[in-house]
N, C-alpha and C positions, 0 to 999 in steps of 0.2 A: 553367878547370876546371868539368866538371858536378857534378851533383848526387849523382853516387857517388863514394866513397873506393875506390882501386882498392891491393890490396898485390899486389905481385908477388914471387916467389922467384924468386931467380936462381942456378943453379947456379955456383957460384964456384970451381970446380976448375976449369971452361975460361970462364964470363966469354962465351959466345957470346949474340948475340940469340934465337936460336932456342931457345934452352932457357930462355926466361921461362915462367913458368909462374903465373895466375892463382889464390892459393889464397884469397881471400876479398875480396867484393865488397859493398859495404852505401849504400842509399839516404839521402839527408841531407835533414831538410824543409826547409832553410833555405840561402840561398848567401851568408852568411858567417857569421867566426867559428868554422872551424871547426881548433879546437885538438887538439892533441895530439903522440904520440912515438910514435917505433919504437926499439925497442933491442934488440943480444944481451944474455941474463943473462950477467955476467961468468963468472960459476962452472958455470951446468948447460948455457950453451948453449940453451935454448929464446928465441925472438924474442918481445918483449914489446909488444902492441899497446895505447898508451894513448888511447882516443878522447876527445875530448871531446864535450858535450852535445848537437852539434849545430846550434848557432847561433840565434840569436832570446835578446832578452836578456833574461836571467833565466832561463833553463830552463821555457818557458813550458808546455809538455806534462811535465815533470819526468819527463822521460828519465832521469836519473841517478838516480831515487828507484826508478825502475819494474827491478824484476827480469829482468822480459820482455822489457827493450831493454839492444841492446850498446851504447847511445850514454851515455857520462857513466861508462866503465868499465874497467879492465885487464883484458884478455884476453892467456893463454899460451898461444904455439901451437908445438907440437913437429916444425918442420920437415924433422929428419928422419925422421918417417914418415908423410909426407901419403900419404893414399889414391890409389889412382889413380882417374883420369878416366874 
């Protein structure tokens, strides 16, 4: 694995490769350690992204304190109305 976390959506009405579809892509300063989930919300249906910190031990640039960074965070993302390309 590199140094990016890749999420893919996949159209699951037909399951084909060719409709993966790249919606969010993020650099990591660090190559381990790096934590986290993906999940559906049981109830609303949006996909729930939980990253972790990013690796290096202790949170050493305090990624998770810093607002400005998705690393150390729960992000919702409502996949059915991603923008188009």
């Amino acid at each position: 694995m590199n140094l990016h976390e890749l999420l893919m959506f996949l159209q699951v009405e037909s399951a084909k490769p060719t409709e993966v579809r790249r919606i969010f892509t993020m650099g990591l300063p660090f190559t381990s350690q790096h934590g986290g989930q993906i999940l559906f919300g049981p109830n609303d249906g949006y996909l729930y992204l939980m990253m972790g910190y990013g690796g290096g031990a202790g949170d050493p640039y305090n990624f998770a304190q810093n607002k400005k960074s998705l690393l150390g965070k729960i992000m919702r993302l409502d996949v059915d109305n991603i923008p188009s390309e």
